[in-house]
C-alpha positions as CSV (number, residue, x, y, z in Angstrom):
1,X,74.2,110.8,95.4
2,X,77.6,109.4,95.0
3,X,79.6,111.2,92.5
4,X,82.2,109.5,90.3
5,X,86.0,109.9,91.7
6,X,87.6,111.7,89.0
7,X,90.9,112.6,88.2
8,X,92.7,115.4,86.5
9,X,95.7,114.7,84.2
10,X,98.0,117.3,82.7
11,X,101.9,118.0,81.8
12,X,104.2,120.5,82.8
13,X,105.2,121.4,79.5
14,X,102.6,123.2,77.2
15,X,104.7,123.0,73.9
16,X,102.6,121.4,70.8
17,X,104.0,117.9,70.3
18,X,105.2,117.9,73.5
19,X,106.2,114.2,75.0
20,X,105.3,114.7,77.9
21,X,101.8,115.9,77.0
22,X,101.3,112.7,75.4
23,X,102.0,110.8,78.1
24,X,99.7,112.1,79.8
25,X,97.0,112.2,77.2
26,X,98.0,108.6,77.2
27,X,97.4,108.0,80.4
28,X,94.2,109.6,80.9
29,X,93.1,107.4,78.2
30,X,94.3,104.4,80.3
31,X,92.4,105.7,83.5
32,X,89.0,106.0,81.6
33,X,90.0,102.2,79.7
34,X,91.0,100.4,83.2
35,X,87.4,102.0,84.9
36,X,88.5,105.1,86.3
37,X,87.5,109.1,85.3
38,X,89.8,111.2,83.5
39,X,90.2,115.0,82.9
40,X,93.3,115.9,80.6
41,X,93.8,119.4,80.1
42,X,96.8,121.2,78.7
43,X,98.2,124.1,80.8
44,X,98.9,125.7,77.4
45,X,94.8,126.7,77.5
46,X,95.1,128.1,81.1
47,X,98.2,130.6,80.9
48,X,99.0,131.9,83.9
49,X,101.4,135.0,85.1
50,X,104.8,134.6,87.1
51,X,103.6,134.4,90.8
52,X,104.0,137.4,92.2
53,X,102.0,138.4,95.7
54,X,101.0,142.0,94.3
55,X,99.2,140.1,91.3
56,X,98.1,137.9,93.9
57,X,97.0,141.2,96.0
58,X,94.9,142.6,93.2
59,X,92.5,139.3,92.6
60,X,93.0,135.8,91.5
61,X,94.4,135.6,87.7
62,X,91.0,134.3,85.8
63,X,93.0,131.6,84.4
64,X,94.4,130.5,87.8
65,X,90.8,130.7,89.2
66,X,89.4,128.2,87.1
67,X,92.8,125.7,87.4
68,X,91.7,126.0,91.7
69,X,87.8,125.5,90.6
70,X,89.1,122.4,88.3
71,X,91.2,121.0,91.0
72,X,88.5,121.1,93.2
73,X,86.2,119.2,91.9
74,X,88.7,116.3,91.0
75,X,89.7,113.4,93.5
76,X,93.2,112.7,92.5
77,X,95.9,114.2,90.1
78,X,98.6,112.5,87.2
79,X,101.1,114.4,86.4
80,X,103.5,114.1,83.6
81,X,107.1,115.9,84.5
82,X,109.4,117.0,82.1
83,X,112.9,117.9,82.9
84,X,114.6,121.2,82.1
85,X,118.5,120.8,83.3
86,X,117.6,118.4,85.8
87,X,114.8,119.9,87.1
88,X,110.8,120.7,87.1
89,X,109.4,123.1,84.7
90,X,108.8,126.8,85.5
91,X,105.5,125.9,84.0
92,X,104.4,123.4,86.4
93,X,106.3,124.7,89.5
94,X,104.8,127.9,88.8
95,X,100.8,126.1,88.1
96,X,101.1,124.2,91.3
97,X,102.4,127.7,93.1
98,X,99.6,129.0,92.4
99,X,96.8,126.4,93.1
100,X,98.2,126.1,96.6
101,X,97.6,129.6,97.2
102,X,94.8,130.4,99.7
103,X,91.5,132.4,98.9
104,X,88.2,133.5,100.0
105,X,86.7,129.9,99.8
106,X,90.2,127.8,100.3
107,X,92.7,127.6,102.8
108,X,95.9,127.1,101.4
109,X,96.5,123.5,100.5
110,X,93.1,122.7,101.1
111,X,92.5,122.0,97.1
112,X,96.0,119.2,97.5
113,X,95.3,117.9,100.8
114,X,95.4,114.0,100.9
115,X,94.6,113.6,97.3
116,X,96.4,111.0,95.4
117,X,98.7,111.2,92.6
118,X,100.6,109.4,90.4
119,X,104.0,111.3,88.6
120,X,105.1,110.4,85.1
121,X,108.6,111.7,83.4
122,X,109.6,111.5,79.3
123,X,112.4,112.5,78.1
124,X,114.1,111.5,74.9
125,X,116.9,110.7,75.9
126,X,118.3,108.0,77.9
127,X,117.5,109.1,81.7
128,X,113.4,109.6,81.0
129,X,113.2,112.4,83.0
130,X,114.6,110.5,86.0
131,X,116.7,113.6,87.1
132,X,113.7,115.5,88.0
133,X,111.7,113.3,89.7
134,X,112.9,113.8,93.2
135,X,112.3,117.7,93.1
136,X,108.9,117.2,91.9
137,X,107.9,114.3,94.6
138,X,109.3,117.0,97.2
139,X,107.1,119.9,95.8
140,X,104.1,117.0,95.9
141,X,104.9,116.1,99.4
142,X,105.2,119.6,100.4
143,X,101.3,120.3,98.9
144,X,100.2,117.5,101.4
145,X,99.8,114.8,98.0
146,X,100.1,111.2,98.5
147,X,102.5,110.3,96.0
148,X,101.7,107.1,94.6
149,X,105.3,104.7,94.1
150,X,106.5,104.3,91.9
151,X,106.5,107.1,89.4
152,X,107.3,106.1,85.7
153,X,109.9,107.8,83.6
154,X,109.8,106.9,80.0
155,X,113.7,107.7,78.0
156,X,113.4,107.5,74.6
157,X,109.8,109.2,74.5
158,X,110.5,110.6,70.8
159,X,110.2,106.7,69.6
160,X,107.5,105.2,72.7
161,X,104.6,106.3,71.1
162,X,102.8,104.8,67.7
163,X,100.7,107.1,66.0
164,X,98.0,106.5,67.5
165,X,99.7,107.9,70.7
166,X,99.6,104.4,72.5
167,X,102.9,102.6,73.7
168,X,104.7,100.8,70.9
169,X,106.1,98.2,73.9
170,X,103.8,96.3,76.0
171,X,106.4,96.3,79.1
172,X,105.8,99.8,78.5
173,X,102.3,99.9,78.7
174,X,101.8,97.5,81.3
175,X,104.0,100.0,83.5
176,X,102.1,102.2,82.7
177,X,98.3,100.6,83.1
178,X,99.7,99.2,86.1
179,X,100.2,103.3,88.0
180,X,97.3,104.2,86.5
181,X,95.2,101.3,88.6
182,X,97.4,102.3,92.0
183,X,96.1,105.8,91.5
184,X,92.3,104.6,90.5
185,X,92.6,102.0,93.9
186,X,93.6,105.1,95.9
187,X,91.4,107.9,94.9
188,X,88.6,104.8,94.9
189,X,89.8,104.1,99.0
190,X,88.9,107.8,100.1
191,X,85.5,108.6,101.8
């Protein structure tokens, strides 16, 4: 039986109203609308401690568990970036920390390996989250993603969306529609 590709959307920043969490809500909207399968969750419903090996050494965190078990069972991965002073969140550093972790059922970055993903960044002001972007396509390259090119950074988030939580500019969502469809081609292309 051939199971549906699906993939899992989320933001590294678990504050409500958060811009970048709309983004990608947004885009996981776009992803189910362009023929794809979409999972958003929000890390705010998964908190997870500082990594720390002696946690680590006394059994995975529950929360962190079922993030691995969630990853698992999804193809490919967009993640929405926001930028604290230049640079990734503790949030989603320390999420993605974490997940590449090995345990009794996974080598290390077993749960990343090869799977695609597409990187969004909002900020509200007038770099989008641009500043950021390199550190997190690093930290992706260094779990063994394929990063998808471009990413999309959005500056001036606090006025992007309408409130329905689409784009108020089509340029905008045409970007955006337009990542979403690389990702869905790629996860689509693996065995």
């Amino acid at each position: 039986m051939h199971m549906a590709k699906k993939i899992l959307v989320f933001a590294g920043s678990a504050r409500t109203g958060s811009l970048n969490k709309c983004f990608a809500q947004l885009a996981a909207k776009r992803i189910e609308a362009l023929g794809g399968e979409a999972t958003f969750i929000d890390l705010k419903d998964y908190p997870c401690p500082l990594f720390d090996e002696d946690i680590e050494a006394q059994g995975m965190p529950e929360n962190v568990v079922k993030l691995r078990e969630m990853l698992a069972e999804h193809d490919g991965l967009v993640i929405s970036s926001p930028e604290y002073n230049g640079f990734i969140t503790p949030l989603l550093k320390n999420t993605l920390d974490w997940l590449s972790r090995p345990d009794d059922n996974t080598p290390g970055l077993a749960l990343f390996a090869g799977k695609p993903a597409g990187l969004l960044g909002a900020s509200p002001g007038g770099l989008g989250g641009i500043r950021a972007m390199a550190g997190v396509q690093q930290l992706m390259h260094n779990l063994n993603l394929v990063v998808i090119p471009p990413a999309m950074t959005l500056p001036g988030a606090g006025n992007a969306f309408d409130d329905n939580g689409a784009f108020k500019e089509s340029a905008q969502a045409e970007q955006l529609d337009a990542l979403c469809q690389r990702v869905i081609e790629a996860v689509n292309a693996l065995r």
